[in-house]
ZALO-970778 format. One record per residue (C-alpha): x, y, z; residue in one letter; residue number from 1; chain. Coordinates in pm, 1 decimal. Layout:
<rec><east>X</east><north>Y</north><up>Z</up><residu>a</residu><num>NUM</num><chaine>A</chaine></rec>
...
***
This chain:
<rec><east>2920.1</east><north>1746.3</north><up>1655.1</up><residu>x</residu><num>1</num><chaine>A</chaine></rec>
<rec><east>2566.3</east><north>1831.2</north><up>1510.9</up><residu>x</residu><num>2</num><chaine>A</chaine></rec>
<rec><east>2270.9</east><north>2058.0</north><up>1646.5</up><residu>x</residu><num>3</num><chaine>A</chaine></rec>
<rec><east>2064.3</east><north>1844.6</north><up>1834.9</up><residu>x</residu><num>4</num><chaine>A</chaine></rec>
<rec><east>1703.0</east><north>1670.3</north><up>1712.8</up><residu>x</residu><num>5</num><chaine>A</chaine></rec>
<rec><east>1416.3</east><north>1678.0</north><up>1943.4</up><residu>x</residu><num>6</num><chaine>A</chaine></rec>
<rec><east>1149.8</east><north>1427.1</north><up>1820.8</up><residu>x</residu><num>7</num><chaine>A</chaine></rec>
<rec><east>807.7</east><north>1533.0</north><up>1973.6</up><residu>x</residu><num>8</num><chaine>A</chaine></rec>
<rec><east>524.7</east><north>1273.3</north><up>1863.2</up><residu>x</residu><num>9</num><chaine>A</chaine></rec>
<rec><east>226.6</east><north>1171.6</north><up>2094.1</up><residu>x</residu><num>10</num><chaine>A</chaine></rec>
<rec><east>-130.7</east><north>1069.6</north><up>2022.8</up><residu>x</residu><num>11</num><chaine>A</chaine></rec>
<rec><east>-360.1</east><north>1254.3</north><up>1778.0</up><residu>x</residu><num>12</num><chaine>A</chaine></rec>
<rec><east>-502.6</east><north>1569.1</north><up>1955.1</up><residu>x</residu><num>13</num><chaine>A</chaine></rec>
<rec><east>-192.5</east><north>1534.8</north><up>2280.0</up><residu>x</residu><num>14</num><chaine>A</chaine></rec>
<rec><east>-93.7</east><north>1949.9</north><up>2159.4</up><residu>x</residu><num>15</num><chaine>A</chaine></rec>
<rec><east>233.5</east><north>1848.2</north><up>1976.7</up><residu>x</residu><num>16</num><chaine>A</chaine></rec>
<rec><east>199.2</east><north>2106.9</north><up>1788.0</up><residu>x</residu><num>17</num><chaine>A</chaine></rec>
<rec><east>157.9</east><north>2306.4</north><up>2115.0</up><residu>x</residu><num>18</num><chaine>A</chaine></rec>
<rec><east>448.6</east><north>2198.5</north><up>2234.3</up><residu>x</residu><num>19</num><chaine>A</chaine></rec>
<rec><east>636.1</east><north>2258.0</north><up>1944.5</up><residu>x</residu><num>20</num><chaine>A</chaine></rec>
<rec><east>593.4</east><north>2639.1</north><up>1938.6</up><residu>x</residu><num>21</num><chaine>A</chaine></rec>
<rec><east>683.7</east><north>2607.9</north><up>2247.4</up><residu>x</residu><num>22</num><chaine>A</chaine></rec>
<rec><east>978.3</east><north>2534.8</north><up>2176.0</up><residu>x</residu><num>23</num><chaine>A</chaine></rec>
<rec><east>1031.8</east><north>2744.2</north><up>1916.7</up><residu>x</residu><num>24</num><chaine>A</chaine></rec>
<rec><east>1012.0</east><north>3031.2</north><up>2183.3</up><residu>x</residu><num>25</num><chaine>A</chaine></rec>
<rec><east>1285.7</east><north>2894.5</north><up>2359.4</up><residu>x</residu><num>26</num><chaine>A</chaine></rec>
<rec><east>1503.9</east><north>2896.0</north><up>2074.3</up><residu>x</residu><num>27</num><chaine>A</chaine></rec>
<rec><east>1444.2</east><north>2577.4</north><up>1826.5</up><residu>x</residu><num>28</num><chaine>A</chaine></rec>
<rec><east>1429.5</east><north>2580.6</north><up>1489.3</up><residu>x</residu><num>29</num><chaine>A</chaine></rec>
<rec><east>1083.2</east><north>2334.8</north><up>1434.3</up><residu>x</residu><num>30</num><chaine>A</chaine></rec>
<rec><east>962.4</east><north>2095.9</north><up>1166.5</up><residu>x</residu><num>31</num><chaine>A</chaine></rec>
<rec><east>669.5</east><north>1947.0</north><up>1110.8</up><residu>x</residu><num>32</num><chaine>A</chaine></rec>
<rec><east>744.7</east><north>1605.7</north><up>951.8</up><residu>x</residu><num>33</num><chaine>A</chaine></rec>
<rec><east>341.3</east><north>1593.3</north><up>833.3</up><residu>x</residu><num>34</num><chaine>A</chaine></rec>
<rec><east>387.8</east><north>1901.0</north><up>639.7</up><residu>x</residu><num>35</num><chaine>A</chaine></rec>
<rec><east>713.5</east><north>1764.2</north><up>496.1</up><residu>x</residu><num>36</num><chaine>A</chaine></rec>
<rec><east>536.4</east><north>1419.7</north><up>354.4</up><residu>x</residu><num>37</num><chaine>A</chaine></rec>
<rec><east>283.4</east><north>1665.7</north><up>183.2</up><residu>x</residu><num>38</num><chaine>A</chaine></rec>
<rec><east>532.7</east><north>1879.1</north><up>41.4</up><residu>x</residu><num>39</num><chaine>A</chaine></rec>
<rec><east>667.6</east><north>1497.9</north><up>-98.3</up><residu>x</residu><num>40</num><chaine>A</chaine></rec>
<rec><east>330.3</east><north>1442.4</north><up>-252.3</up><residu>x</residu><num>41</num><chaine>A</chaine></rec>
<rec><east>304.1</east><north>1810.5</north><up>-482.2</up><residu>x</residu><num>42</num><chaine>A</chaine></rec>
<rec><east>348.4</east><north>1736.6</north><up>-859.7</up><residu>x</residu><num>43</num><chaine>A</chaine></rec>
<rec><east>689.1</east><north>1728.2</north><up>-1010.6</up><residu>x</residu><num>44</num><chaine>A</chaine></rec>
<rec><east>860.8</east><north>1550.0</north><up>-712.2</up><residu>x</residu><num>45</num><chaine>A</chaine></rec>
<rec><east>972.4</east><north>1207.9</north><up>-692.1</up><residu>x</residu><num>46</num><chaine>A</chaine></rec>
<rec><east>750.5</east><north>1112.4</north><up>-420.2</up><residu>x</residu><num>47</num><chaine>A</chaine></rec>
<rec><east>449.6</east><north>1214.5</north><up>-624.5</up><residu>x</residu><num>48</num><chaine>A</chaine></rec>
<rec><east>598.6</east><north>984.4</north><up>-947.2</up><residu>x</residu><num>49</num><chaine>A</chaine></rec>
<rec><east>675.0</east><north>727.5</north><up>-730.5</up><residu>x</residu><num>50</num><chaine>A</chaine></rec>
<rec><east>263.1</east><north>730.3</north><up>-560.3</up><residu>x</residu><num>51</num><chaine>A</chaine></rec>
<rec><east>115.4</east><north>744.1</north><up>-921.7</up><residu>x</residu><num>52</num><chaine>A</chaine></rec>
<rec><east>318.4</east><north>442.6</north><up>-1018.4</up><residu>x</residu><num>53</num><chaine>A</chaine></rec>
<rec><east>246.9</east><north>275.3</north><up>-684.5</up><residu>x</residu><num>54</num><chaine>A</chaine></rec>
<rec><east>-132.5</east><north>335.3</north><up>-623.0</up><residu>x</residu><num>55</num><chaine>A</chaine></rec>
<rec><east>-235.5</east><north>464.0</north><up>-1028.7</up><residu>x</residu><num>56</num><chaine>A</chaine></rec>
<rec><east>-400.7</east><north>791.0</north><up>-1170.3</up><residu>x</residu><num>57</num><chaine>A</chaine></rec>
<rec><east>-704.1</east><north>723.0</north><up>-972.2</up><residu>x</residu><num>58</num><chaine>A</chaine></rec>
<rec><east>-570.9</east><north>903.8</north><up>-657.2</up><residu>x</residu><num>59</num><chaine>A</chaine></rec>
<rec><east>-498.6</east><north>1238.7</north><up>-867.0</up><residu>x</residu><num>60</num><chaine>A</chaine></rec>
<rec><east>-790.8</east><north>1523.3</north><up>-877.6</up><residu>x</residu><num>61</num><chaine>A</chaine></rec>
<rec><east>-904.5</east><north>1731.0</north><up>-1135.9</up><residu>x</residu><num>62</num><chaine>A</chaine></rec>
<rec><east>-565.2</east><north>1971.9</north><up>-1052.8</up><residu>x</residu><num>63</num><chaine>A</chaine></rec>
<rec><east>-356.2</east><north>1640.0</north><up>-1141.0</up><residu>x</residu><num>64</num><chaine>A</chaine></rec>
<rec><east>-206.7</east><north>1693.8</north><up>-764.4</up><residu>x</residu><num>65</num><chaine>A</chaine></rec>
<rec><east>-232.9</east><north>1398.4</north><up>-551.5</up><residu>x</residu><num>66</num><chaine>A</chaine></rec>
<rec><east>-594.0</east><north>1387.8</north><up>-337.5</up><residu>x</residu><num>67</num><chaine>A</chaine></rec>
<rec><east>-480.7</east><north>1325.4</north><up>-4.4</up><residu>x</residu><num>68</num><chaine>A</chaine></rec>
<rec><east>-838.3</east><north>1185.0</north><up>62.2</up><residu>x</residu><num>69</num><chaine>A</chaine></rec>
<rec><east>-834.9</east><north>938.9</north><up>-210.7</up><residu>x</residu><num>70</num><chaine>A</chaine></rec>
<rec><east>-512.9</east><north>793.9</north><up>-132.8</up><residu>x</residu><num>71</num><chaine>A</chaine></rec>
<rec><east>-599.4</east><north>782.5</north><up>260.5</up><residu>x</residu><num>72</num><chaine>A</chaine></rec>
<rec><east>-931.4</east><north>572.1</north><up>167.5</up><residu>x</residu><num>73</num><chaine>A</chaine></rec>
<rec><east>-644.5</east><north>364.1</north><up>-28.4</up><residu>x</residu><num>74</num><chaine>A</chaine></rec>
<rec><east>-381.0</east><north>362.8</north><up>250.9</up><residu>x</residu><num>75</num><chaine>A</chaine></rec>
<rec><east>-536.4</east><north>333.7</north><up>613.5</up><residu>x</residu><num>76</num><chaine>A</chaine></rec>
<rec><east>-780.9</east><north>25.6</north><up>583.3</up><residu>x</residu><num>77</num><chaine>A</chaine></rec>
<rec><east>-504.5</east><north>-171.2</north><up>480.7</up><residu>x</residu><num>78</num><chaine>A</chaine></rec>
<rec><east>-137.0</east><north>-190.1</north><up>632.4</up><residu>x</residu><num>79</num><chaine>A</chaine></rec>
<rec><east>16.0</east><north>-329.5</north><up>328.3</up><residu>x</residu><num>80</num><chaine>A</chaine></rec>
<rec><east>-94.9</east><north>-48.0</north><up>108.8</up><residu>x</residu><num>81</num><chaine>A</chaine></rec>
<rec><east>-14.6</east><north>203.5</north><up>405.5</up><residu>x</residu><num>82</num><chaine>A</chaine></rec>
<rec><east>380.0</east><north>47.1</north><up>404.2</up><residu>x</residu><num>83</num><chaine>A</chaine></rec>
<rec><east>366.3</east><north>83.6</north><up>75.1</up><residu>x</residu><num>84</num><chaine>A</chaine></rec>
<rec><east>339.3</east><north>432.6</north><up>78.5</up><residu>x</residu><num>85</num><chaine>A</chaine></rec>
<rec><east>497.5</east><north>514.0</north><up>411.9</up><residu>x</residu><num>86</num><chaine>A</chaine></rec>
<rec><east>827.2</east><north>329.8</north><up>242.5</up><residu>x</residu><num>87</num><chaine>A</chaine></rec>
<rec><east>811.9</east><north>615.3</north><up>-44.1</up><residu>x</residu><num>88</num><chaine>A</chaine></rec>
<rec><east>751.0</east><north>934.1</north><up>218.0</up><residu>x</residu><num>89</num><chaine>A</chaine></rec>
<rec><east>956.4</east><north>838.0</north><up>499.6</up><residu>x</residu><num>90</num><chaine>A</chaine></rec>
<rec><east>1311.5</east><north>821.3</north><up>371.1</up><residu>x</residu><num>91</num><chaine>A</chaine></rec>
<rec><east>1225.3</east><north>1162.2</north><up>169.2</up><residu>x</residu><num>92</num><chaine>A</chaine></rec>
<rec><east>1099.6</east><north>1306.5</north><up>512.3</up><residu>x</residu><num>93</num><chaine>A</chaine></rec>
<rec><east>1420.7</east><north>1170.5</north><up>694.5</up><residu>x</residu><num>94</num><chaine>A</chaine></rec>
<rec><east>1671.4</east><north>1348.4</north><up>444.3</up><residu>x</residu><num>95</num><chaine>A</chaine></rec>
<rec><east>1479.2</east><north>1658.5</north><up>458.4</up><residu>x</residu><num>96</num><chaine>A</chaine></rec>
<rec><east>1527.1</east><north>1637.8</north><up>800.9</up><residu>x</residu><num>97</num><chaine>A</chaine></rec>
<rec><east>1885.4</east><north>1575.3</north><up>812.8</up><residu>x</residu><num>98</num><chaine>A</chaine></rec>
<rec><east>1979.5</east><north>1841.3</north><up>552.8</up><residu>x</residu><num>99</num><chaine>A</chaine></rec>
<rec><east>1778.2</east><north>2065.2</north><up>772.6</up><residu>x</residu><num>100</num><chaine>A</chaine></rec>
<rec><east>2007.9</east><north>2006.8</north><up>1095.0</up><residu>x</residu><num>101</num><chaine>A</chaine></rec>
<rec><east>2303.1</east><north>2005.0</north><up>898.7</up><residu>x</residu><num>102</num><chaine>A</chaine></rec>
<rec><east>2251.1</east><north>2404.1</north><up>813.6</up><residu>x</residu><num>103</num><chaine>A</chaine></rec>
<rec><east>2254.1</east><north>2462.1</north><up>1169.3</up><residu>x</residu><num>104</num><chaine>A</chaine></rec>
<rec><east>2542.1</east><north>2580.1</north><up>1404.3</up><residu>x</residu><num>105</num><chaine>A</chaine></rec>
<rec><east>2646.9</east><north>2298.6</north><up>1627.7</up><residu>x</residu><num>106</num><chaine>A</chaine></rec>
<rec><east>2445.0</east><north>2415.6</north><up>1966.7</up><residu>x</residu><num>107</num><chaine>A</chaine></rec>
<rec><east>2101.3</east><north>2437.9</north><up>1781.0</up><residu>x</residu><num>108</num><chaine>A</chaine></rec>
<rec><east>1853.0</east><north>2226.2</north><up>1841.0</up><residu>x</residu><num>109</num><chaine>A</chaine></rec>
<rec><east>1623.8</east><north>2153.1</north><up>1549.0</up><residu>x</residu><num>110</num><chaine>A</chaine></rec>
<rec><east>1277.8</east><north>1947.4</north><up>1713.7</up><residu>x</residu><num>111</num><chaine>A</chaine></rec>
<rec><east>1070.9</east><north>1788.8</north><up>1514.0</up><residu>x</residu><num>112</num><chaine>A</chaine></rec>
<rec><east>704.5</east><north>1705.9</north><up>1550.1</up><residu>x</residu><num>113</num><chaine>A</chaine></rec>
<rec><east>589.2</east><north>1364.9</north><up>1445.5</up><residu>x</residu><num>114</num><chaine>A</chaine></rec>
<rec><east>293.2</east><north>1117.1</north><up>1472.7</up><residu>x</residu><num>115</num><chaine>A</chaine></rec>
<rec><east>463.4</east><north>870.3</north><up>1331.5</up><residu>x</residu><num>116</num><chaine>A</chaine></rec>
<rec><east>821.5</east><north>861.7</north><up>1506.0</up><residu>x</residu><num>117</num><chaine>A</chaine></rec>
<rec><east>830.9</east><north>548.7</north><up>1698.9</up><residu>x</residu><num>118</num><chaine>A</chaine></rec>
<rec><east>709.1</east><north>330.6</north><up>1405.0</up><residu>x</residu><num>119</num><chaine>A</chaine></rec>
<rec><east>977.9</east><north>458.4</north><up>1165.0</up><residu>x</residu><num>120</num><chaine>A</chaine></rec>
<rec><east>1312.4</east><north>503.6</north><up>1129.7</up><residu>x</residu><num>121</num><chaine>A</chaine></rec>
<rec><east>1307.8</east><north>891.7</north><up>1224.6</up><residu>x</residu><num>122</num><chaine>A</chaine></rec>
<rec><east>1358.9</east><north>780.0</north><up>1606.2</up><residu>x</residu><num>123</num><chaine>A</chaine></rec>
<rec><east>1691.7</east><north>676.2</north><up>1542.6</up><residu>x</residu><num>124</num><chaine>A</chaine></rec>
<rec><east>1760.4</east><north>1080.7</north><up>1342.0</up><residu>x</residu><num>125</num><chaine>A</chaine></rec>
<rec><east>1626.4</east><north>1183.4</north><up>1738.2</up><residu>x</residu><num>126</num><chaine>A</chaine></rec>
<rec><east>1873.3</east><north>1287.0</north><up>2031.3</up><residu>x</residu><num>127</num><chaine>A</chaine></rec>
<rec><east>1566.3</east><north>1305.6</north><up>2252.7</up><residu>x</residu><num>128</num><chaine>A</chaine></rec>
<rec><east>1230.5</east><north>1214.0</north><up>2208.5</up><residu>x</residu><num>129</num><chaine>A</chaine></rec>
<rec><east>961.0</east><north>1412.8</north><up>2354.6</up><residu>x</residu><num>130</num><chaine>A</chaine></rec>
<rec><east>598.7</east><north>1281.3</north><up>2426.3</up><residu>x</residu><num>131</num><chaine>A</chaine></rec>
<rec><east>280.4</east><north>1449.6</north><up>2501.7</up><residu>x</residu><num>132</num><chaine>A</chaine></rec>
<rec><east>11.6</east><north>1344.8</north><up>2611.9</up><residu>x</residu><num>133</num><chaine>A</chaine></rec>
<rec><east>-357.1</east><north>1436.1</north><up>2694.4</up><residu>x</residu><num>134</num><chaine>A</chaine></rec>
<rec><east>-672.9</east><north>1251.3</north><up>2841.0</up><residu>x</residu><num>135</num><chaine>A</chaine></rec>
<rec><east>-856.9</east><north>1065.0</north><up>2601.4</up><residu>x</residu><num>136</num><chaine>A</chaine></rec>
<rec><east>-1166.8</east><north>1286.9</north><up>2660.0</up><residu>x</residu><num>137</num><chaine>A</chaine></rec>
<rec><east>-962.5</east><north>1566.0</north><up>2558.9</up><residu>x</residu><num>138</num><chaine>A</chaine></rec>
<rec><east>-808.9</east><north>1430.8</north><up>2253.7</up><residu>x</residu><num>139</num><chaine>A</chaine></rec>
<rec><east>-1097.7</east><north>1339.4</north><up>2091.1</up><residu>x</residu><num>140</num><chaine>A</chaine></rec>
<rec><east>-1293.7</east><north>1652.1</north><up>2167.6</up><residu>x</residu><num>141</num><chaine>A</chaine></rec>
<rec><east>-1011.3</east><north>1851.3</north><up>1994.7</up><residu>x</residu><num>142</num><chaine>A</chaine></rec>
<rec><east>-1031.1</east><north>1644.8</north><up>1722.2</up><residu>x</residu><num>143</num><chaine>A</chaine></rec>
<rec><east>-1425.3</east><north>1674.3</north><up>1691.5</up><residu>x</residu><num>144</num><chaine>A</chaine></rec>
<rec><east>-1323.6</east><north>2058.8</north><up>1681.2</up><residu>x</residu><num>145</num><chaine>A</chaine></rec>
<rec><east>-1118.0</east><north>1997.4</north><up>1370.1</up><residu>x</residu><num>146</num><chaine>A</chaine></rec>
<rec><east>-1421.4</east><north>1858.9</north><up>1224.1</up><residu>x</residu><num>147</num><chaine>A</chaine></rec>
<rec><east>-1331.7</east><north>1480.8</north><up>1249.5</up><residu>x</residu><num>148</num><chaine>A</chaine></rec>
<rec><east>-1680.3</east><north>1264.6</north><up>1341.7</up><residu>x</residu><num>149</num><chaine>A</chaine></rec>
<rec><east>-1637.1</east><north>1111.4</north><up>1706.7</up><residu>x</residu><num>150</num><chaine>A</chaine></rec>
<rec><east>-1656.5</east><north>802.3</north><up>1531.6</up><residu>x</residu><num>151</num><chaine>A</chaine></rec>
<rec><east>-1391.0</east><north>864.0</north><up>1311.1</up><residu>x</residu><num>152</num><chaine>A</chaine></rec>
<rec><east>-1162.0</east><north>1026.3</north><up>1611.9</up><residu>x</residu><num>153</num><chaine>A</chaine></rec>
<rec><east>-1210.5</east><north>734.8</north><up>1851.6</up><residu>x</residu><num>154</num><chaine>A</chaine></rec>
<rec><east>-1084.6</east><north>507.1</north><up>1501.7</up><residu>x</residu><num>155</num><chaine>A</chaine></rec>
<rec><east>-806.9</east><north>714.0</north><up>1473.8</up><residu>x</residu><num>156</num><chaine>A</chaine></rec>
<rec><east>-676.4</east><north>736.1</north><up>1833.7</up><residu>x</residu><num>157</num><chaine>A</chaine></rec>
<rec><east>-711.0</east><north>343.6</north><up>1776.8</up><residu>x</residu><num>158</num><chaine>A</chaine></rec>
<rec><east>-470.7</east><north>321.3</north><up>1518.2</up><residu>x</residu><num>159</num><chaine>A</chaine></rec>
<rec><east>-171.6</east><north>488.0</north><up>1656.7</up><residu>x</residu><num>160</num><chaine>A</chaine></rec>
<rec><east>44.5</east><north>306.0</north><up>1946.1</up><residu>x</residu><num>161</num><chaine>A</chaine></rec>
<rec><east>-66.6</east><north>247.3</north><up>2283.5</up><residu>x</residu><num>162</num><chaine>A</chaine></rec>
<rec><east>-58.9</east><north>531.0</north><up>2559.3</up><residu>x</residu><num>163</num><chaine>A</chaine></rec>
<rec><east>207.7</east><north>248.2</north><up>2737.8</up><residu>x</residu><num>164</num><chaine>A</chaine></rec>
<rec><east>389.9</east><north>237.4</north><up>2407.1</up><residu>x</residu><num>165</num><chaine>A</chaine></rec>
<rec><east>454.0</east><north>608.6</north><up>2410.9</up><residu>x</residu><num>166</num><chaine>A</chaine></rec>
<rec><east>570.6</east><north>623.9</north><up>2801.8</up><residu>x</residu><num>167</num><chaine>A</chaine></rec>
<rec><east>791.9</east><north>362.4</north><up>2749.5</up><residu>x</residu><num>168</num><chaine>A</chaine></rec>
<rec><east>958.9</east><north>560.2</north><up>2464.8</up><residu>x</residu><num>169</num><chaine>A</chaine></rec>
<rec><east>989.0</east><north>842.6</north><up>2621.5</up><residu>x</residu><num>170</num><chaine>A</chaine></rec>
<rec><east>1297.9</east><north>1071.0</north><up>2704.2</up><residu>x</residu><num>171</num><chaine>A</chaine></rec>
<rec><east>1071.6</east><north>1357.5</north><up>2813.3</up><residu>x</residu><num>172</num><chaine>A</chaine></rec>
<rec><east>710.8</east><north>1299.9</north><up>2911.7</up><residu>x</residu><num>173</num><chaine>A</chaine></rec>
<rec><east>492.3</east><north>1620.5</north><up>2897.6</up><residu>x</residu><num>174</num><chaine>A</chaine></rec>
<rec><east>174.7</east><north>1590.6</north><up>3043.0</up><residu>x</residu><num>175</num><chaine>A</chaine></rec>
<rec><east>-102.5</east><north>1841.5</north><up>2885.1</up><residu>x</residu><num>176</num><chaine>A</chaine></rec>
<rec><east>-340.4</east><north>1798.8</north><up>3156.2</up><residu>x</residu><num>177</num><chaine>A</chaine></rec>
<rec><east>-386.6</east><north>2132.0</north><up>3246.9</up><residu>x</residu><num>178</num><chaine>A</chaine></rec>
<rec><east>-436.8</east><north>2474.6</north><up>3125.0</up><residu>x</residu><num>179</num><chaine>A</chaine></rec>
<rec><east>-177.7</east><north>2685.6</north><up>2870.8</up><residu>x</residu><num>180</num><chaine>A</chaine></rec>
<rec><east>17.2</east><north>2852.1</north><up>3126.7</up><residu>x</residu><num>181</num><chaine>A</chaine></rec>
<rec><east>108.6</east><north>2485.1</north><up>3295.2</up><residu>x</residu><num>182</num><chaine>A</chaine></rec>
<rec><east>203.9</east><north>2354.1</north><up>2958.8</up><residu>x</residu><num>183</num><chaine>A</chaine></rec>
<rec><east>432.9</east><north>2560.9</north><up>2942.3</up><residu>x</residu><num>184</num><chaine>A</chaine></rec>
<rec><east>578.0</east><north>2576.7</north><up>3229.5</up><residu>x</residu><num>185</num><chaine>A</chaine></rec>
<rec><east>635.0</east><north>2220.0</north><up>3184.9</up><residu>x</residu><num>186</num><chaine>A</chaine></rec>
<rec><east>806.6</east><north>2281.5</north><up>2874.8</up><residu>x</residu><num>187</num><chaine>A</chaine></rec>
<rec><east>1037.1</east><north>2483.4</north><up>2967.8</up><residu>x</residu><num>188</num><chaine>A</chaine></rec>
<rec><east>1149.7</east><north>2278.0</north><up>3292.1</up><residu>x</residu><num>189</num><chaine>A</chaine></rec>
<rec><east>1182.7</east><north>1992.7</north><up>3023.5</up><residu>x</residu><num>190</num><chaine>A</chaine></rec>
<rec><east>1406.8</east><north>2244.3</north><up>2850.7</up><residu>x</residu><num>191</num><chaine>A</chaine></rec>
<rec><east>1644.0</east><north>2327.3</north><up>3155.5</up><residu>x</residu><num>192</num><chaine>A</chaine></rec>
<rec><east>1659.3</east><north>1988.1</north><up>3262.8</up><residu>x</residu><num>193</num><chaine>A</chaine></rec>
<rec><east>1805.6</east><north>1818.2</north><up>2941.0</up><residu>x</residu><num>194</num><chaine>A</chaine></rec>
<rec><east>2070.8</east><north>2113.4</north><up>2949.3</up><residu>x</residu><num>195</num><chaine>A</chaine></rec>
<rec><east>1969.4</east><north>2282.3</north><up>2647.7</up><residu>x</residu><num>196</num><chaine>A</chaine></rec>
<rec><east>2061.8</east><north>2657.1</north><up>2553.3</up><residu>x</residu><num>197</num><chaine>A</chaine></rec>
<rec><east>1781.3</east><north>2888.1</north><up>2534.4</up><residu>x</residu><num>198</num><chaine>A</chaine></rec>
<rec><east>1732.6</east><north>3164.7</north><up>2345.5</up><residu>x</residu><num>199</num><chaine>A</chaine></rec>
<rec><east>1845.7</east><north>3520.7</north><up>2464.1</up><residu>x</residu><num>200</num><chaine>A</chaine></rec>
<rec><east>1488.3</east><north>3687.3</north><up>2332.2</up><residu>x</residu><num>201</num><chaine>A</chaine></rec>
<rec><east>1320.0</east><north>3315.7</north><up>2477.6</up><residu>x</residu><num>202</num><chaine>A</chaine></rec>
<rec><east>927.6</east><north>3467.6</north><up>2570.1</up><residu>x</residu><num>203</num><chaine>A</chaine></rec>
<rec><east>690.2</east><north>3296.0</north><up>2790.9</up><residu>x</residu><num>204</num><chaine>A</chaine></rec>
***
């Protein structure tokens, strides 16, 4: 037996990330599988060899690092060059994940937040997938807080898979229609129900 893996994805701007601490109050040890493909793009690893040799010097900056900008122009207006790149992070991303839950003791429960979990072969690492999501209205305006043009957030919330898509693959649905203190009651209810252990110091 291994520690259990929570996948918690959702549309841009749901509160995954909200969720996720969340979580982490209650007692789970939390990844953020964005923050592990970046940490795959930093000079010196083989996911940063393996995008120069893919995509070319032109997607470096002055540091030599890899502009995340550059390659995004590169990567998002075209699938092929996006699978191109997603087949470089996502098996690093995956066996960061899985060396991750294998440190921990056999009742833990490592979750791990991802946009990209139902297109990808991280569903199948998941015991439970988690989805939140938020009105549209709300989503976008979050994102327009982040500093991403309305234009640009309605594009993005395009992109990613239907609202239907993510009910349907749902093992928990978490509904952030409501204020802070709802979310989180909703959380932990989510928590009880599935029969996982919560922490003895668990706030909230």
């Amino acid at each position: 037996m291994t520690a259990r893996v929570i996948g918690i994805t959702g549309p841009i701007g749901a509160g995954k990330s909200t969720v996720a601490t969340m979580l982490r109050d209650l007692g789970a040890k939390v990844l953020d599988a964005d923050a592990i493909a970046k940490d795959e793009q930093l000079r010196g690893t083989v996911g940063y060899s393996a995008i120069v040799q893919t995509f070319g010097t032109g997607v470096l900056g002055d540091d030599k690092e890899v502009d995340r900008r550059r390659l995004a122009d590169i990567v998002f207006g075209d699938p092929r060059q996006l699978e191109r790149l997603e087949r470089i992070l996502h098996p690093r991303v995956i066996a960061r994940i899985l060396e991750a839950r294998s440190m921990l003791p056999n009742e833990a429960v490592l979750a791990v937040e991802a946009v990209k979990l139902l297109e990808t072969s991280l569903r199948a690492v998941c015991d439970q997938v988690w989805v939140v999501l938020a009105p549209t209205e709300t989503r976008v305006a979050r994102l327009e807080r982040r500093g991403t043009p309305s234009a640009d957030a309605a594009a993005r919330l395009e992109r990613q898979s239907s609202v239907e898509a993510f009910r349907a693959a749902a093992d928990v649905l978490i509904e952030n229609d409501g204020d802070r203190a709802e979310l989180r009651r909703r959380v932990r209810e989510a928590w009880s129900a599935r029969g996982l252990p919560t922490a003895p110091d668990a706030t909230g």
